[in-house]
C-alpha positions in Angstrom: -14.8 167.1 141.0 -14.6 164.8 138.2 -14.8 160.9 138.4 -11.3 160.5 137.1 -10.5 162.9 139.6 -12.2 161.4 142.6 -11.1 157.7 141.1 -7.4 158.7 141.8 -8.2 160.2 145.2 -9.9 156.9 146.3 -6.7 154.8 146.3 -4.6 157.7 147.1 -3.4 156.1 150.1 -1.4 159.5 151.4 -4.5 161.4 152.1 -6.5 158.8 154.0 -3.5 157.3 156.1 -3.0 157.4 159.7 0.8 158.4 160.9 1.3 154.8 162.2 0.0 153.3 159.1 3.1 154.9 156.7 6.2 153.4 157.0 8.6 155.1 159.2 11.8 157.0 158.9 14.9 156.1 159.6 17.2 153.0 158.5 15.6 149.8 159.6 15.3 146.1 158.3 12.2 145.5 160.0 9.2 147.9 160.9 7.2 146.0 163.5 3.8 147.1 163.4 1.7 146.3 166.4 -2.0 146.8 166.9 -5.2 146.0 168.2 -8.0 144.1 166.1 -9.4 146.5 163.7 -6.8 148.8 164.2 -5.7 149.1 160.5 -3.0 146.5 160.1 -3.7 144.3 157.1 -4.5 147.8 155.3 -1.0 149.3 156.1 0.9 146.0 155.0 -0.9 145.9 151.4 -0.5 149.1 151.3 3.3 148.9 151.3 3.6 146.1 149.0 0.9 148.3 146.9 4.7 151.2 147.3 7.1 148.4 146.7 5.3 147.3 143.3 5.0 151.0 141.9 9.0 151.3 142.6 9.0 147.9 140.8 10.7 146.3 144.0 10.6 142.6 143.3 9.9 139.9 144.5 8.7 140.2 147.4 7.5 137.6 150.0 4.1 137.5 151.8 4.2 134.8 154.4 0.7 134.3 156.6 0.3 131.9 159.3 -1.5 129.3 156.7 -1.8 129.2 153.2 -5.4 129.6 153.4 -5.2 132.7 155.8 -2.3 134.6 153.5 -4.7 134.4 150.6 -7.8 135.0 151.9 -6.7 138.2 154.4 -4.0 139.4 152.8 -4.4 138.9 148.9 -8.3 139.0 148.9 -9.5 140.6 152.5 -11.7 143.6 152.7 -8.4 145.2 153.5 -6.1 142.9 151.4 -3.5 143.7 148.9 -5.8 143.4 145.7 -8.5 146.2 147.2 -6.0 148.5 148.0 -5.0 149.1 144.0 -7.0 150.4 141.1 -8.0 147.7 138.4 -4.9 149.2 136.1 -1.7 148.5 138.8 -3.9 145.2 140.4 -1.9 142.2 140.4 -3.6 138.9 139.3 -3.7 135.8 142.0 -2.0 133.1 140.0 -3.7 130.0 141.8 -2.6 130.2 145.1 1.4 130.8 145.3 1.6 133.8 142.9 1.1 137.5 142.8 2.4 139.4 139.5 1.7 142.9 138.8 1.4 144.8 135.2 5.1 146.5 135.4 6.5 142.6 136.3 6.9 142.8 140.0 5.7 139.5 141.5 5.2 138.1 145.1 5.2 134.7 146.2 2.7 133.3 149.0 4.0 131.3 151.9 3.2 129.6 154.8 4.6 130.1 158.6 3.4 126.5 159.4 6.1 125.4 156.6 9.3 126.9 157.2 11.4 124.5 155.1 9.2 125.8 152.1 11.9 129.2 152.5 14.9 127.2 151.8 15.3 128.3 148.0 13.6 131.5 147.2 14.8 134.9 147.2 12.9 137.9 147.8 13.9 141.8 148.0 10.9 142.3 150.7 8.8 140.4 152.7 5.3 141.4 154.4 4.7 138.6 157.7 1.1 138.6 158.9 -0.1 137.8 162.2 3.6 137.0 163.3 2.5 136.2 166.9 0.5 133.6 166.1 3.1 131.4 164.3 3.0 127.9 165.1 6.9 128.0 163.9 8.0 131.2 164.6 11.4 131.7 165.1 12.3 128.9 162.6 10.0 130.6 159.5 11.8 133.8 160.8 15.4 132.5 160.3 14.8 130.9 157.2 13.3 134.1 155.8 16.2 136.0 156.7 18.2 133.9 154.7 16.3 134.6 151.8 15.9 138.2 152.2 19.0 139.3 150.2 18.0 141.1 147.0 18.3 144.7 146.1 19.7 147.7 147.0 17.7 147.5 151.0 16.0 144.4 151.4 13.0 145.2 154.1 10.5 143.5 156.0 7.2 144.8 157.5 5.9 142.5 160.5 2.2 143.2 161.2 0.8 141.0 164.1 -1.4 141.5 167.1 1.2 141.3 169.7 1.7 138.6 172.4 4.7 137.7 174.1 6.5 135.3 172.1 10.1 134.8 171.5 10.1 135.9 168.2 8.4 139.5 168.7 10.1 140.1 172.2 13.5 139.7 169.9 12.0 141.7 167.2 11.4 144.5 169.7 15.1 144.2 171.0 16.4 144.3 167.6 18.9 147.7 167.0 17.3 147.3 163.3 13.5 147.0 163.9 11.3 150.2 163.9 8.2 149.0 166.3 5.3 151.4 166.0 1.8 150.8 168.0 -1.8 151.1 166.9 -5.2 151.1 168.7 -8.2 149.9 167.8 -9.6 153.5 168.8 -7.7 154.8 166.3 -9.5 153.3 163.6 -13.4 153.9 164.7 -14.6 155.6 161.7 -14.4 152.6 159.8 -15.5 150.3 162.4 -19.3 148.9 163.2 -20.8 151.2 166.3 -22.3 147.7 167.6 -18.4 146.7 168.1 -17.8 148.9 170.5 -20.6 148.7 172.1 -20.6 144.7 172.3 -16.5 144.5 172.5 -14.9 147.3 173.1 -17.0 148.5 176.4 -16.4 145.0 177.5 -13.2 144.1 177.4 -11.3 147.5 177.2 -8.8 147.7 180.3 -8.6 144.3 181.1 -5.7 142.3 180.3 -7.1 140.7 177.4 -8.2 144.4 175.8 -4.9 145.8 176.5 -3.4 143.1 174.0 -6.1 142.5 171.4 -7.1 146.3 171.9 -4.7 148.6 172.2 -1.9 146.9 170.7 0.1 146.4 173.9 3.1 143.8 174.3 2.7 141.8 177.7 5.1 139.8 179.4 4.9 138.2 182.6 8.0 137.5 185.4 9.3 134.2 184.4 9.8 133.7 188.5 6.7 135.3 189.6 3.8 134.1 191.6 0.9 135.9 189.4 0.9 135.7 185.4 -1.2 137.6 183.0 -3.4 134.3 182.4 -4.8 134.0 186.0 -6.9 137.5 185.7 -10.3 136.2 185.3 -12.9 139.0 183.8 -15.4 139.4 186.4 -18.6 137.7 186.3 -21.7 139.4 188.5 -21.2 140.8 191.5 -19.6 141.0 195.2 -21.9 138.6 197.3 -20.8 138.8 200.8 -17.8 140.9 202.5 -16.8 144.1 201.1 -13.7 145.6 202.4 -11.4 148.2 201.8 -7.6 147.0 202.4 -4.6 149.8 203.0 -1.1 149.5 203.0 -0.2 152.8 204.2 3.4 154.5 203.3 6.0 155.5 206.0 5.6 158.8 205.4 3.8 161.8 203.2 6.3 163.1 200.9 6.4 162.7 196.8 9.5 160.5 197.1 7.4 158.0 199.3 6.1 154.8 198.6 2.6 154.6 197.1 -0.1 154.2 199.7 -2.2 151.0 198.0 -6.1 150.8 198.7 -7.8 148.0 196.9 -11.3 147.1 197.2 -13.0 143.5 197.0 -15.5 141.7 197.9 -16.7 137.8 198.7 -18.1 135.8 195.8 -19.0 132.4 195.8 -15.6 130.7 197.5 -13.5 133.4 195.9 -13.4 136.9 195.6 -14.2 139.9 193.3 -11.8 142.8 193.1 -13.7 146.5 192.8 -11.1 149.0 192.6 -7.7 150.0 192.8 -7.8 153.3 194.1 -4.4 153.3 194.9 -2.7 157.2 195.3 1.0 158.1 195.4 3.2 160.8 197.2 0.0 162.2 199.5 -0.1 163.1 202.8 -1.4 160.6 205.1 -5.5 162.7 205.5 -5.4 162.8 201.8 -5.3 159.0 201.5 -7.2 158.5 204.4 -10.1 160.5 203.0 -9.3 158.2 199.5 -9.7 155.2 201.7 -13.2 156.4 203.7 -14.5 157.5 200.1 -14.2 154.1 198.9 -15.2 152.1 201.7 -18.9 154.3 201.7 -18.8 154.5 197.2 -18.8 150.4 198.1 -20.8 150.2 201.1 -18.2 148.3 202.6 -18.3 146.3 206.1 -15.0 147.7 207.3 -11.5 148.9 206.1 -8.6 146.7 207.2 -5.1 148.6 207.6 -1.5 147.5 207.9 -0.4 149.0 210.9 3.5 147.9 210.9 4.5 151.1 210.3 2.3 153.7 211.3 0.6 151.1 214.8 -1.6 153.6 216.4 -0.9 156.7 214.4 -2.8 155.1 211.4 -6.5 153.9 213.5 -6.2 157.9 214.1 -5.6 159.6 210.8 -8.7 157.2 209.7 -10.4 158.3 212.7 -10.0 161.9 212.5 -11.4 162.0 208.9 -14.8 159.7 210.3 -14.2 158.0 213.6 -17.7 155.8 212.7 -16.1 153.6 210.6 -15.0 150.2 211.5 -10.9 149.9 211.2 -9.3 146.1 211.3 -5.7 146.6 211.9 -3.3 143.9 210.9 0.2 143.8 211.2 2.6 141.6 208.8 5.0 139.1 211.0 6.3 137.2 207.9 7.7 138.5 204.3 5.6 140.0 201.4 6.4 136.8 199.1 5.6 134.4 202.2 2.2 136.3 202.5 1.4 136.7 199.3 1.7 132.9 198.1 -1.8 132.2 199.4 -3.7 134.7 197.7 -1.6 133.9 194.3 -3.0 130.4 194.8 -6.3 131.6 194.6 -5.7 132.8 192.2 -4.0 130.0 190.2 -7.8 128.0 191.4 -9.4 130.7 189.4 -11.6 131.9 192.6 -10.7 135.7 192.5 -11.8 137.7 189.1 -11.5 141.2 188.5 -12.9 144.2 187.0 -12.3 146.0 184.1 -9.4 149.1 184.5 -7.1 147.5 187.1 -4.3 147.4 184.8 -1.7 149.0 187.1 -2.4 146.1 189.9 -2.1 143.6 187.4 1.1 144.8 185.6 2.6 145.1 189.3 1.0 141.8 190.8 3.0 140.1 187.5 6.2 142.2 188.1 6.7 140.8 192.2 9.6 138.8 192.2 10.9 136.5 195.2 13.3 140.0 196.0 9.7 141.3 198.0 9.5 144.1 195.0 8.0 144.9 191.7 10.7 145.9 188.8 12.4 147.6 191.9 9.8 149.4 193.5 7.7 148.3 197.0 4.8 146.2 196.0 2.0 148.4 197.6 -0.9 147.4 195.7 0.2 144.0 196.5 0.2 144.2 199.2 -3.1 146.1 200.2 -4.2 143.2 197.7 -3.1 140.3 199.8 -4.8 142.0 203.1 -8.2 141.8 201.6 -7.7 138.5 200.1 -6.9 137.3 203.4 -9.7 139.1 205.2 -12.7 137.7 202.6 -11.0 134.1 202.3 -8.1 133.2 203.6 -8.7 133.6 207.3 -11.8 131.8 206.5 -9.7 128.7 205.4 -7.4 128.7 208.0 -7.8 125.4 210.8 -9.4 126.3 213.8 -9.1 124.6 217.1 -12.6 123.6 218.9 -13.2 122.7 222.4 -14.8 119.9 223.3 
């Protein structure tokens, strides 16, 4: 292969592109991309204004959170809109304002933090960094809009590690926006080995990982006792009390409720949770024998059981699978969002942390409303959740009488 020939192929972005990274099909206004650190972002937004200035598509607006960050991330970053074009199509940086490209194209650099600096210009594209982290979001959005009224299909391309704001939750709902999702996983080959062992392995399947990681969009009950920022990342290890906690279903068919087993244990004044080994539509030996194999994978002190439903029936299904473990039943006399109150406040006093990969307790523990249920749907990891708590803690706190 000749240089020439491997010069061309180096910024021949079709052959080393990922599907997310190309723009999509359809008609769309806005193609929301979405995606973890790392994933690939900044390279799939210069690379689009790289398309829009070889179909001489002008001008075109690139708006960054500060000036300072659109210039150096996506004009002069590793991955930044200069890199991505051979030295005859690469724009020049005209101080700090002004892109312009051989064929005449130009792009004009703005700020998010200045959204009265959009009242003027016109553009026939726009490529928004980092759109979650705004400070004036929805305000630099509208004006932009405005503005966006030149050519035959003005566009926009949105590229942000997502959070819950209510500029990209509206984005999302938008009949006109395209939202694709990208992984940091996806992108390993050109990432350091020592990230993921120092950041990846530590953070992937929390709540913070889901977001900054895997490009996931999470929103918490406006009305709910437990929100995404309460989930502490877990710090050491159980240091009293484990137990295994049960709520089991009313019965053992695939339409039942999901039979919820959490594991925690004591630490410090709080608590640590271990598992969620949580099964659904099982017959009641199958999460029995679920229940037994956590409580000796833990070395637990005991498992504690709801027994409102099942009252004897469920000390004997545990029994018959190993009648030497030690059963606590407990039976519920007031409502789920009455119990559970307590062990959200422990949470909300930052004693209760949790490890990595318990993603589906915490997306159901932010989706319990006031109704008792989670987007619909019994609370069982909830409540399992809540029976622990109580056992390690909240007993504990509770007044006691003494004699004299």
């Amino acid at each position: 292969m000749s240089d020439a020939r491997a010069y061309r192929m180096l910024y021949c972005w079709p052959l080393w592109a990922r599907r997310a990274q190309r723009p999509p099909a359809g008609d769309w206004t806005t193609w929301l991309l979405m995606g973890g650190r790392g994933s690939g972002k900044t390279r799939a937004g210069a690379e689009w204004v790289r398309r829009l200035a070889r179909k001489g598509i002008s001008p075109i607006a690139l708006v960054g959170e500060t000036m300072s960050e659109a210039v150096d991330i996506m004009v002069r970053g590793d991955s930044g809109i200069l890199s991505v074009h051979p030295e005859e199509e690469r724009p020049v940086l005209h101080g700090t304002r002004r892109l312009s490209w051989p064929n005449g194209v130009e792009a004009t650099i703005l700020t998010a933090s200045d959204p009265e600096r959009f009242r003027g210009p016109q553009f026939a594209a726009a490529w928004c960094d980092e759109i979650g982290k705004w400070p004036h979001a929805e305000e630099a959005w509208d004006m932009l809009q405005f503005g966006l009224r030149l050519g035959n299909r003005p566009r926009q391309l949105a590229t942000t590690t997502p959070r819950a704001t209510g500029l990209i939750r509206r984005l999302v709902a938008d009949r006109h926006t395209q939202v694709v999702r990208m992984t940091t996983q996806e992108n390993f080959r050109h990432l350091a080995p020592t990230f993921f062992d120092a950041v990846v392995a530590r953070y992937q399947g929390t709540v913070l990982g889901r977001q900054e990681l895997d490009g996931e969009l999470i929103e918490d009950r406006p009305d709910a006792l437990w929100h995404r920022a309460m989930f502490r990342p877990a710090e050491g290890q159980a240091e009293g009390r484990i137990v295994v906690a049960v709520d089991p279903p009313v019965t053992g068919t695939a339409r039942s409720d999901a039979c919820g087993i959490i594991v925690a244990g004591r630490q410090g004044e709080g608590a640590l949770v271990l598992e969620d080994a949580t099964l659904k539509g099982i017959k009641p030996d199958v999460w029995a024998r679920r229940a037994i194999a956590a409580y000796r994978a833990h070395e637990a002190d005991c498992i504690v059981v709801e027994v409102n439903q099942g009252g004897d029936l469920v000390r004997q299904v545990l029994a018959q699978v190993d009648p030497a473990v030690p059963i606590r039943t407990v039976r519920a006399s007031r409502g789920k969002w009455v119990r559970a109150e307590p062990a959200a406040a422990l949470y909300a006093r930052g004693l209760v942390s949790h490890v990595p990969g318990l993603s589906a307790l915490e997306d159901e523990l932010c989706a319990f409303g006031p109704d008792g249920k989670a987007d619909g749907h019994s609370p069982d990891r909830v409540d399992a959740l809540v029976w622990a708590l109580t056992e390690l803690v909240l007993n504990e706190q509770r007044p006691r009488v003494r004699g004299l």
